[in-house]
Structure formats: C-alpha cells, structure tokens
C-alpha positions in Angstrom: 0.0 0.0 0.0 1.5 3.6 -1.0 -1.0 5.0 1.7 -1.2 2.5 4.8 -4.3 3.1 7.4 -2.3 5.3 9.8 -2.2 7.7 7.6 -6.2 8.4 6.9 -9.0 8.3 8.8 -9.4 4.9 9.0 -8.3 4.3 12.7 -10.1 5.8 15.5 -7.8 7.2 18.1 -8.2 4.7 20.4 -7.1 1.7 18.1 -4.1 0.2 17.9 -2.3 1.6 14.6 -2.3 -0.6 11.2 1.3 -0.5 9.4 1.7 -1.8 6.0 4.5 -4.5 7.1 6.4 -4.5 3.1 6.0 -0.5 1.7 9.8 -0.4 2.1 10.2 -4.0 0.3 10.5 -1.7 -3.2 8.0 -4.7 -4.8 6.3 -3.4 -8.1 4.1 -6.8 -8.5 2.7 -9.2 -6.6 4.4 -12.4 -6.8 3.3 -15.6 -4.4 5.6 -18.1 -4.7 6.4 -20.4 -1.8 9.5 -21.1 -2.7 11.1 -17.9 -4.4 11.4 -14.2 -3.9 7.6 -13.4 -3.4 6.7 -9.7 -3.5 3.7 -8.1 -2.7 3.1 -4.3 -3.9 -0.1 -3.5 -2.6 -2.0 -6.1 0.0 -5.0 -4.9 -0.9 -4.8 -6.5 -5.0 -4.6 -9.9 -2.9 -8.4 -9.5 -2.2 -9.1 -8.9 -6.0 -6.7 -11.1 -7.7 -6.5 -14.3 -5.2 -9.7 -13.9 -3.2 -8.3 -13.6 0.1 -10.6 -12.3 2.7 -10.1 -8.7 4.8 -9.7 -10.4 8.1 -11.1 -6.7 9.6 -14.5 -8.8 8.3 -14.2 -11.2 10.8 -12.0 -9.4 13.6 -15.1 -8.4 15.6 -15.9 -12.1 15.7 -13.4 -13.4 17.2 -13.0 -13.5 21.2 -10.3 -11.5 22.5 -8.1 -11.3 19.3 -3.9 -11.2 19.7 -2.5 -8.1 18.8 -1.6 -8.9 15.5 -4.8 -9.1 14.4 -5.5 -5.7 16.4 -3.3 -3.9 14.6 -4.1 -5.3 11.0 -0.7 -7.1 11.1 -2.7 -10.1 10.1 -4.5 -9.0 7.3 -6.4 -11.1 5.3 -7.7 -14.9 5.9 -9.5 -17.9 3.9 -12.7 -19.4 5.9 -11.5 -18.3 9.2 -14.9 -17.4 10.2 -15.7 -21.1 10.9 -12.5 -21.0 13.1 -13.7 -17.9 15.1 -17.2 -19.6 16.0 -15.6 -22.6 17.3 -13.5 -20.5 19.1 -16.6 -18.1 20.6 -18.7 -21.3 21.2 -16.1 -23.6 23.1 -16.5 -25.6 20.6 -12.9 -28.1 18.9 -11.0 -26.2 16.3 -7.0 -26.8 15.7 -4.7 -24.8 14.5 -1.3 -26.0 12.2 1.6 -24.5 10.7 5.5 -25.0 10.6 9.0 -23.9 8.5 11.2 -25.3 6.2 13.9 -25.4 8.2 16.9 -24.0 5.7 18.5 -21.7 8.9 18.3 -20.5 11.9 14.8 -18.8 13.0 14.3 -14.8 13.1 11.9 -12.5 14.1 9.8 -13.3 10.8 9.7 -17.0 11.9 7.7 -15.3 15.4 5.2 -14.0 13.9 4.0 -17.5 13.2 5.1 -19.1 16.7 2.7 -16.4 18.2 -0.1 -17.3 16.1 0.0 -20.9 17.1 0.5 -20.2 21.0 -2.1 -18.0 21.0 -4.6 -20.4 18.7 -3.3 -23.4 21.5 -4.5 -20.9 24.2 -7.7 -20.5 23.2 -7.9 -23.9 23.4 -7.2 -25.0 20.2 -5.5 -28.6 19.3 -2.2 -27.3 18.0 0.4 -28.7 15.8 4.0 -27.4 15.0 5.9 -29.6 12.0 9.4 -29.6 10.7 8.8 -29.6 7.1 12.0 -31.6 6.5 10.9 -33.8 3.1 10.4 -30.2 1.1 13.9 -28.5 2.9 15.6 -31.9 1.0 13.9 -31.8 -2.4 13.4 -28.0 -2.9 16.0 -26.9 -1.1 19.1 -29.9 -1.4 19.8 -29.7 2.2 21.1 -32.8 4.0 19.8 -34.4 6.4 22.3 -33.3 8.6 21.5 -29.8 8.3 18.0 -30.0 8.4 18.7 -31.6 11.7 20.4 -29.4 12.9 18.1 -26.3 11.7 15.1 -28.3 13.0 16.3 -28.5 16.6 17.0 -24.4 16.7 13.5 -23.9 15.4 12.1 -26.1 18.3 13.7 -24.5 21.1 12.4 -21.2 19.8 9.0 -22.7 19.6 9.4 -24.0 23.1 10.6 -21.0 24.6 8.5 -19.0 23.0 5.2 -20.2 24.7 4.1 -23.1 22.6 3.0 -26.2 25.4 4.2 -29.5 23.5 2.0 -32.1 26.3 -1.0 -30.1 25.0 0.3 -30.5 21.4 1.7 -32.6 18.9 5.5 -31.6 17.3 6.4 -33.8 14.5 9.0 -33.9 11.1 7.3 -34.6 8.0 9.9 -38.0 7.1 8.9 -39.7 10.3 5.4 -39.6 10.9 3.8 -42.7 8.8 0.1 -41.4 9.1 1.2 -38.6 7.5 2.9 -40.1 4.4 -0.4 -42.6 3.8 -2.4 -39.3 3.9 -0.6 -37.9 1.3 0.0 -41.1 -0.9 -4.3 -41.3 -0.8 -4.3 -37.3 -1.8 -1.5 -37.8 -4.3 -4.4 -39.3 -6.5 -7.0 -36.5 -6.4 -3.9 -33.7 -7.9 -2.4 -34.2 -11.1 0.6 -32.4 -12.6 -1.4 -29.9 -14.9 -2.6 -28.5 -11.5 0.4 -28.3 -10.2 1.7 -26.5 -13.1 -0.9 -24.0 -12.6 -0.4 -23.1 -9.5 3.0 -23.2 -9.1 4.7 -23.7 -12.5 6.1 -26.8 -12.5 7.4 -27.8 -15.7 9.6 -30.7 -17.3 12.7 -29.5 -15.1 10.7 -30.1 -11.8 12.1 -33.2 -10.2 9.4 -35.8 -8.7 10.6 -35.2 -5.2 9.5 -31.8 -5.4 6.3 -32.6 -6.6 5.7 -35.2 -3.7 6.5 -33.0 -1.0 3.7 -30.5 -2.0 1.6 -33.3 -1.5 2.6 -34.2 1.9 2.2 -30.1 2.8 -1.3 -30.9 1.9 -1.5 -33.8 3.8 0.0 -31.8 7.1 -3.0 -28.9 6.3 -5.3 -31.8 6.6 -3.4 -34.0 9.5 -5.2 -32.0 12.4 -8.7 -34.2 11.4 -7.1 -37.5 10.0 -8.9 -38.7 13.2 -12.0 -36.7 13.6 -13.1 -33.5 11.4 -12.9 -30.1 13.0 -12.0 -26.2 11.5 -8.6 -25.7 11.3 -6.9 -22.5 10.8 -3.0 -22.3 9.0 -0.8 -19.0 9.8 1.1 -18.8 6.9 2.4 -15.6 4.9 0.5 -14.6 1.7 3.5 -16.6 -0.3 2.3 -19.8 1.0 -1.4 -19.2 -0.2 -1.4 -21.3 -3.0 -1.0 -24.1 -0.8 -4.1 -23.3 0.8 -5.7 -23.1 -1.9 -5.3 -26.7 -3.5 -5.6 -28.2 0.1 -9.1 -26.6 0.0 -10.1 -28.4 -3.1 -8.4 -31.5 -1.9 -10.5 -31.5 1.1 -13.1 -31.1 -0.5 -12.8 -33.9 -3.9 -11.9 -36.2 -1.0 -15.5 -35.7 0.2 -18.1 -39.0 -0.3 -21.0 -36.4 -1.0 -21.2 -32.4 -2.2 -24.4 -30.4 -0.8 -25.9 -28.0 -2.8 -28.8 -26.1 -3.0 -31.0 -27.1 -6.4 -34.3 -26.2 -8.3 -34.4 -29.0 -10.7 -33.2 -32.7 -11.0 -30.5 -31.3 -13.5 -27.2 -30.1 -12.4 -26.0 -26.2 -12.4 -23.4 -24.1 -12.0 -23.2 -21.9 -9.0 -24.0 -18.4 -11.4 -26.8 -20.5 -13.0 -28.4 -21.6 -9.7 -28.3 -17.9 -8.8 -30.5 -17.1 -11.7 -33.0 -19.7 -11.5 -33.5 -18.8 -7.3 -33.9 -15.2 -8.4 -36.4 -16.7 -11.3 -38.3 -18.9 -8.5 -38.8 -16.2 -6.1 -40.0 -13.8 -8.6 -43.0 -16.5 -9.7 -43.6 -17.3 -6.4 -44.4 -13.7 -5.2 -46.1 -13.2 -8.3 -48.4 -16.0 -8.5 -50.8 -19.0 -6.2 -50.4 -21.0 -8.9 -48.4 -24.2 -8.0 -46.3 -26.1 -9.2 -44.2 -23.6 -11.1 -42.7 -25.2 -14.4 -39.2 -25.0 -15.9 -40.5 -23.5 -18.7 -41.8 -20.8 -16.9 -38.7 -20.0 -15.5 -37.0 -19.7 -18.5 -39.1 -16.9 -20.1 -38.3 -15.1 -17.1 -35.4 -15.2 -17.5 -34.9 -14.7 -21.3 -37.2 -11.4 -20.9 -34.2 -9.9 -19.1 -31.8 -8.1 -21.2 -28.6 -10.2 -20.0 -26.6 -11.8 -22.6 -24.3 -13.5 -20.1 -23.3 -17.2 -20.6 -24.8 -18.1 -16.8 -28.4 -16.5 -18.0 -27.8 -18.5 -21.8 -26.8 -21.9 -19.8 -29.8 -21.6 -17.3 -32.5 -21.1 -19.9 -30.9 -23.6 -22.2 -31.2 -26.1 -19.0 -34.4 -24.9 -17.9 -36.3 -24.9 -21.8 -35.1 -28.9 -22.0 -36.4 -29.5 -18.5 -39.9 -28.6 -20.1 -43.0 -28.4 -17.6 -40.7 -30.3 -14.4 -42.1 -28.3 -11.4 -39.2 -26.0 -10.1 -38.8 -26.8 -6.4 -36.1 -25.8 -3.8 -34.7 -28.6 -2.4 -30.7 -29.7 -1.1 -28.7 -32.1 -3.1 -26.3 -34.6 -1.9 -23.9 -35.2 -5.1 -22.2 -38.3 -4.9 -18.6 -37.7 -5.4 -16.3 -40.6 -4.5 -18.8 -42.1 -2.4 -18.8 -46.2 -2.1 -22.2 -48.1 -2.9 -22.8 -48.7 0.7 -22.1 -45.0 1.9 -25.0 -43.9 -1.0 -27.6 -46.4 0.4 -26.5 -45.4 3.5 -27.2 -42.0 2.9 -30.5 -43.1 1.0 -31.8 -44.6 4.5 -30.5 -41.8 6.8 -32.4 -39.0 4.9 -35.9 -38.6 6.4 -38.7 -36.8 5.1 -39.5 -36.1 1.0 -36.8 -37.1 -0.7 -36.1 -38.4 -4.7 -33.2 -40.4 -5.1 -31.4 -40.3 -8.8 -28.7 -42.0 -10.6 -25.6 -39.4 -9.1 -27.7 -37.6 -6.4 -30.5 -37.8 -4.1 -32.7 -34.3 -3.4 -34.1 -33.9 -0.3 -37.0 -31.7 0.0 -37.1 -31.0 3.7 -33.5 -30.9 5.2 -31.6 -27.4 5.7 -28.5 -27.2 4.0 -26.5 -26.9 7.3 -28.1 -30.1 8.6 -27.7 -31.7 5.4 -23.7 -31.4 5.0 -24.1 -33.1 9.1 -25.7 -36.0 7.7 -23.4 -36.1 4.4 -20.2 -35.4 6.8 -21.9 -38.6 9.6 -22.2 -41.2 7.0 -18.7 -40.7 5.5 -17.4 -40.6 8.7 -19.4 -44.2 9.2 -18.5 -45.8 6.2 -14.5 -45.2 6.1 -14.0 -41.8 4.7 -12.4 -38.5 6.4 -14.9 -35.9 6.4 -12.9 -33.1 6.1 -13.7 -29.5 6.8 -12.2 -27.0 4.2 -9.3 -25.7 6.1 -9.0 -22.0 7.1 -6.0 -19.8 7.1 -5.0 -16.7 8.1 -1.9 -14.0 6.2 0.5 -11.8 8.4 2.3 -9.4 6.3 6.0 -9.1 5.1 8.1 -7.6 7.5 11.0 -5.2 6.0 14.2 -5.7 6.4 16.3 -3.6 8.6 18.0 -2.5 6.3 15.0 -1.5 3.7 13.7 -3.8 0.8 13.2 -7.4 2.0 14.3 -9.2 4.9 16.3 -12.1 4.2 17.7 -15.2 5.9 20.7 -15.0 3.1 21.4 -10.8 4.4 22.5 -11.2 8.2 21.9 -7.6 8.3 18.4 -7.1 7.4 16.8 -9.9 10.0 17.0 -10.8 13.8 18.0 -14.5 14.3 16.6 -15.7 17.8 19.9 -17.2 18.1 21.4 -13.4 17.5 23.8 -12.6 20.9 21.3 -9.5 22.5 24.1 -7.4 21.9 24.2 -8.5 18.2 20.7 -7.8 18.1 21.1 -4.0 19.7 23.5 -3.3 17.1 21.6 -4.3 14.2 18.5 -1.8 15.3 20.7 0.8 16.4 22.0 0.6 12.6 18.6 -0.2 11.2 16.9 2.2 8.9 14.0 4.4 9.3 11.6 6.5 7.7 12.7 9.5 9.4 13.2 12.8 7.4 16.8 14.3 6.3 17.1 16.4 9.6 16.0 16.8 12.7 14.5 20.2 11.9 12.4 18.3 8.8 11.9 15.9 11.2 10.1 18.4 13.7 8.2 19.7 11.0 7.0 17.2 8.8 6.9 14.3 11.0 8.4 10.7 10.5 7.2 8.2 7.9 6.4 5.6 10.4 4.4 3.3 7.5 8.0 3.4 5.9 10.3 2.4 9.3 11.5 -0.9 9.8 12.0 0.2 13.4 8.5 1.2 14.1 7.5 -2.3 12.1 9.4 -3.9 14.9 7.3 -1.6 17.8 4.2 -2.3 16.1 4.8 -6.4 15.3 6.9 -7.3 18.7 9.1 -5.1 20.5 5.0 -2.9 21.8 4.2 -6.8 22.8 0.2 -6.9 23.7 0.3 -2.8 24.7 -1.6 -1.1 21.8 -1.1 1.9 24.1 2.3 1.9 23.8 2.7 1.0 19.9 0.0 4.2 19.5 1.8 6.3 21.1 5.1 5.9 19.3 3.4 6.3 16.2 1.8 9.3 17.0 5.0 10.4 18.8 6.7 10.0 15.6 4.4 11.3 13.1 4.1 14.4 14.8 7.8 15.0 15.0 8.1 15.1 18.6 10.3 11.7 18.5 13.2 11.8 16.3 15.0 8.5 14.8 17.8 8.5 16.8 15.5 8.1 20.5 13.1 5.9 18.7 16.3 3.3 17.6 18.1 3.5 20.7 14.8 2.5 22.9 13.9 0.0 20.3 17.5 -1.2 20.6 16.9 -1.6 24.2 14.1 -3.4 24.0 15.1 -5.4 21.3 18.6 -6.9 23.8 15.3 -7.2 26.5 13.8 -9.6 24.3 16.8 -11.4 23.1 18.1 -11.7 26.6 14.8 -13.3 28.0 14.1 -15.7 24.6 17.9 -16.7 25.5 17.3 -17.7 28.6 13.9 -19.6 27.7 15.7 -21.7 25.0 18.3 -22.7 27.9 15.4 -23.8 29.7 13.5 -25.4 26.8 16.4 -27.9 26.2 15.2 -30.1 28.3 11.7 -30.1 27.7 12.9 -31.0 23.9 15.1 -33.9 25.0 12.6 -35.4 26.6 9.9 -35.2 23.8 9.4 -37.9 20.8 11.3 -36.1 18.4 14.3 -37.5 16.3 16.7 -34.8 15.6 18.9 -37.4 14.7 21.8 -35.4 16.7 
C-alpha cells in the first residue's frame, strides 16, 4: 500500500495503529511463490486477484483477538470465520503450521510461533511440523543440516510459549500417518494443476512434486482422526498451498451439498439465476407447481446476454413443464455403494433419489452437510472441513527492501547474541526525514520504518497503548529516529536476553519429547 491506514482516517484514536509490514520491500508486483522471492506491492490487489478475505470482516468475531490481528498485522484470511465460531462457542477447532527449516529462525519465523501459542491458548488442538521432506527436495539440504536447523526452530518454539504435552511436534519424514495421507491425496492432484499453480514444468524433479503433496496432507493432518476447523498461519507466499488443500479436502468428500431447483445439475451463477427466477414466480403467483419452462421466459425477458443467464435457460427450456422446487442435493462424489444407500436410509422426510444424487426436500442445507459429513465418517471416509488460514504481512528488512535469511543484516535471528541484536537496530533504517529540523516539522514516515515495524509487530508486545503512542510520537515529530532506535535497541537486547534464557530452559523439555533430531 503507497498509503497505509495510519495515515487516513481509517483508525479511531483509540485503536491500535495498522502498518503496512512491506512498503519499504520496493516490490512493483505481486508475486506468491512459496519457494522464491515473493513480492507483494499493494496487500489490498490480494483481495481482488486471489480472493483472500479482509480479516477486519471477521476481527469483531473473534473473542479476544492477539495483537496482531489488532493492529491489522494479520491482514487477510481464507474461511477463518468457521475458526472464530468454534473458538466463541467452546466448541474443537485446531490450529497447524510449521517452517522449512533451511537456517536458523528470526523475528519473521515469530510471527507465526505467536499465532500458534495463542490459537493453542484458546484452546485450540495445535500442531508445530518440521517440514524436512520439502527442505531436502526443494532446497538440497542434508539431512544433517535440516537436523540441525530443526532443533533451533524447536527450542524457539518452546521458549516462546508453545506447550508440546497439550500439542503434537512432529517432522514430515517420520510420521507414517502422515505419508499414507498424502500417498491417498497424491491421486486427487495431477501435474497440470500443479503446473498451474506453481509452474512446474519438465525441469521439476518428482521429489519436489511429492512434498507438495505431503504439505497438503499436514493442512489436513489435524482431522485425520476426527473432522474439525482448522486455521494455518502462513504468509500470503504460502497461499497457494491453501488453496489446493481446499479443493483437496473437499474432492476427498463421499458427498457435495448443494442447494438445487431441478433434477439437473447447475453451475453456481446459474443456480443464482434460477433462485432469483423462482422467487419472482412465487411472489407473483398462487399457482403451484411452477414449471421450468416458466422460469425460462423469465429469464430470457431480461436483457442479460451473459453465458450463466444463456446456460440456465438452455437447462431450464429442456427440462420442459418439471415443477421447479427448492430442495438440497447430496452429489455423490467418491462415495462407495454402501455410503449412498447409507445415505438413502438416513435422509428422512421427502426425498427423490437419482442416478448421481439424491434431493431432499425438507433438510436445511447446514443439517444436510451433518448427515453427508456422519455417513462418510461411518463408512470409512475423512470428512474433512475445508481448512482456514490466516496472512501476516512481510516484515521489511532492517536494512530496507526485503528481509532475508541470506542478508545477516536485514533480519534478527533468535539465536542473535542480544548485543548482536542491539547493534543491528541501532543501525537499522528508518523512515525518518533528512534532519532533525524536517523531522520536527514534517513528522516521520512511520508506515516506511523498519524500526516502528518492529514496535508495532513485537518489540509494543500486547500494549496497543504503547505502539499508538510511538506512532503518534513520531508522526508528529516530537520523536526523532535517533530516541526511537536507541529504545527499540533496548528493547530489542530485553527480548533477546529473556528468549535466551527460555531456549536454555527449553532444552530439556525438547530432549525429553518424541522427536528424532537425529543429533
């Protein structure tokens, strides 16, 4: 964004500010590539090209949000809304996500710990996994390396709040379950899709191409044994994997439910039409039934040349004088014979049972995907929910453009000595102006700072107070950049110091868990 919320009207005094977390990245696209140099320009194009969510739609529904979603730091989510319910209703959710481990973790690599913590303190079932298979086929690290990576990322996990005897910890090449869910998934994805979304192409070695499929199968792990809504902190970069675990969970599904009009099948823009089609008959008549026909010169009286309108009344016209009735639709996806009679017996009320599907004529659609989720459930199959996520923004490097593991400089390793870690903010640059006197007048750029990123995403902790008033402090001009980077400085070897002392502790409490390190 080239103007973040700070900077309008869009925050009320009292709320905590909203920084853009990547203005300073210098991106000119948007680029999500899980694996690459992924850029994003302007957060809000992620909305219109990829569908992401605003997560300011949900934020008021979710109990006693962290402060990353306060201050807009998480901005953007996939189904989370289902996640937030469970959450409000005491009812099981889980939440999953982990790292590639290719170095040692940094202050990037927190913004993820805290999601999870804070998920597993809501009471969520929580999961924290060592993606080791992709580090060795995308990234040709040994297994000595990832080993030693993977214990690094643990303690930091450990120490930084995450309770492993309420949750599970686990590395993708030694957890069996894991591997048979993604050899079963490994038949619903085939490599043009994998092309799509990622790009694959003749170069791409198998390997690779298997260990997307076991990321799927980690998404989905949290309800290999029972079904439940599952949120994934991830970065936008990692949205595409969201996305095909999404359809994957949802071709894995015995049964689809639908709402439906007619015993033929529609699109979801056609089915749109016809309801608006029904409804207007209905209001404008007591005759009954209401015939397909009928529907389609409603439709065609409407000047719409659109293909949804064309493909409804073509439908509708061969349908002839069927009576047009709401009802839902189980579709039978992958379903075995004895899940559909199953399903067949279990439906009560008017029903009409057809070659692919059976309508039923009396059953909400909410209590219908219950019974289509129970009889899976019964007859062998997973039932899984579509999985939720939720995006944190980029943070910018210290040293402006993008932080990177590869530029010791422009990052915070949680392994950095606190000193270390003082120096780097004290040398860190800011969005202040090219004097103090400019400064004074104008104000700082605080969307611009890496320092005030580091306020605003760790070093202000849970005190919106605090993070508000160094923004307004420095917008105004009455901080100047040297002040703000020596508290931030101070802070920073505060934090460093204390996570320190935490990993020392957490040792222990790793030894003694079922992990192999192989160390």
């Amino acid at each position: 964004m080239t103007d973040p919320q700070p900077a309008d009207d869009r925050r009320a005094p009292d709320q905590p500010p909203r920084t853009d977390g990547g203005t300073a990245t210098g991106a000119d696209e948007t680029t999500l590539d899980p694996w690459g140099s992924s850029t994003v320009a302007d957060y809000r194009k992620l909305f219109e090209e990829f569908g992401i969510e605003e997560f300011d739609d949900v934020l008021p529904d979710v109990p006693s949000p962290h402060y990353l979603m306060r201050r807009g730091v998480i901005f953007g989510h996939r189904g989370y809304d289902r996640v937030a319910r469970a959450m409000a209703n005491d009812e099981e959710f889980a939440v999953l996500s982990g790292w590639m481990p290719t170095g040692d973790p940094h202050i990037g690599h927190k913004l993820v710990i805290d999601e999870i913590v804070w998920h597993q303190q809501q009471g969520g079932d929580a999961y924290a996994l060592i993606a080791d298979m992709e580090a060795h086929s995308a990234r040709g690290l040994s297994w000595d390396e990832i080993a030693r990576h993977s214990r690094e990322y643990l303690l930091s996990l450990i120490a930084l709040g995450f309770d492993p005897k309420e949750g599970e910890i686990y590395r993708q090449s030694d957890n069996r379950p894991l591997q048979d869910l993604a050899f079963e998934l490994g038949a619903h994805v085939n490599f043009s899709e994998m092309q799509a979304l990622y790009g694959f192409d003749g170069e791409t070695n198998v390997s690779h191409m298997q260990s997307v499929v076991t990321q799927m199968a980690d998404i989905l792990y949290p309800q290999i044994d029972e079904p439940k809504p599952t949120v994934i902190p991830v970065g936008p970069d990692q949205d595409p994997h969201v996305r095909l675990s999404r359809d994957l969970a949802a071709s894995m599904r015995y049964f689809k439910v639908s709402e439906a009009y007619a015993s033929f099948e529609t699109d979801s823009e056609e089915r749109v039409l016809i309801g608006e089609a029904y409804d207007a008959l209905s209001a404008s008549t007591d005759e009954e039934p209401i015939r397909c026909v009928e529907a389609a010169d409603w439709l065609a009286d409407a000047d719409d040349p659109s293909e949804a309108r064309a493909g409804a009344i073509k439908k509708l016209r061969a349908a002839g004088k069927e009576p047009l009735r709401p009802r839902t639709r189980f579709l039978d996806r992958t379903a075995t014979d004895a899940a559909f009679e199953a399903l067949i017996e279990a439906i009560e009320g008017e029903k009409r049972v057809y070659e692919g599907h059976i309508d039923s004529f009396e059953l909400s659609r909410e209590d219908a995907e219950s019974l289509a989720r129970e009889v899976e459930i019964d007859h062998g199959g997973y039932g899984f929910v579509a999985p939720s996520s939720i995006y944190h923004r980029f943070m910018t490097g210290l040293t402006g453009g993008k932080m990177s593991s590869s530029v010791p400089a422009s990052h915070i390793s949680l392994l950095d000595d606190p000193d270390e870690g003082y120096e780097k903010v004290k040398s860190a640059t800011t969005g202040g102006r090219e004097t103090a006197e400019k400064q004074r007048e104008l104000g700082g750029r605080a969307d611009e700072c890496p320092v005030y990123e580091l306020y605003n995403y760790l070093l202000a902790a849970d005190d919106d107070e605090f993070a508000i008033r160094v923004y307004e402090e420095c917008t105004n001009g009455e901080r100047l950049c040297g002040g703000c980077k020596e508290q931030a400085a101070e802070l920073m070897r505060e934090f460093l110091e204390d996570h320190q002392e935490k990993r020392e502790e957490a040792k222990e409490v790793l030894d003694g868990l079922d992990v192999d390190l192989d160390l």
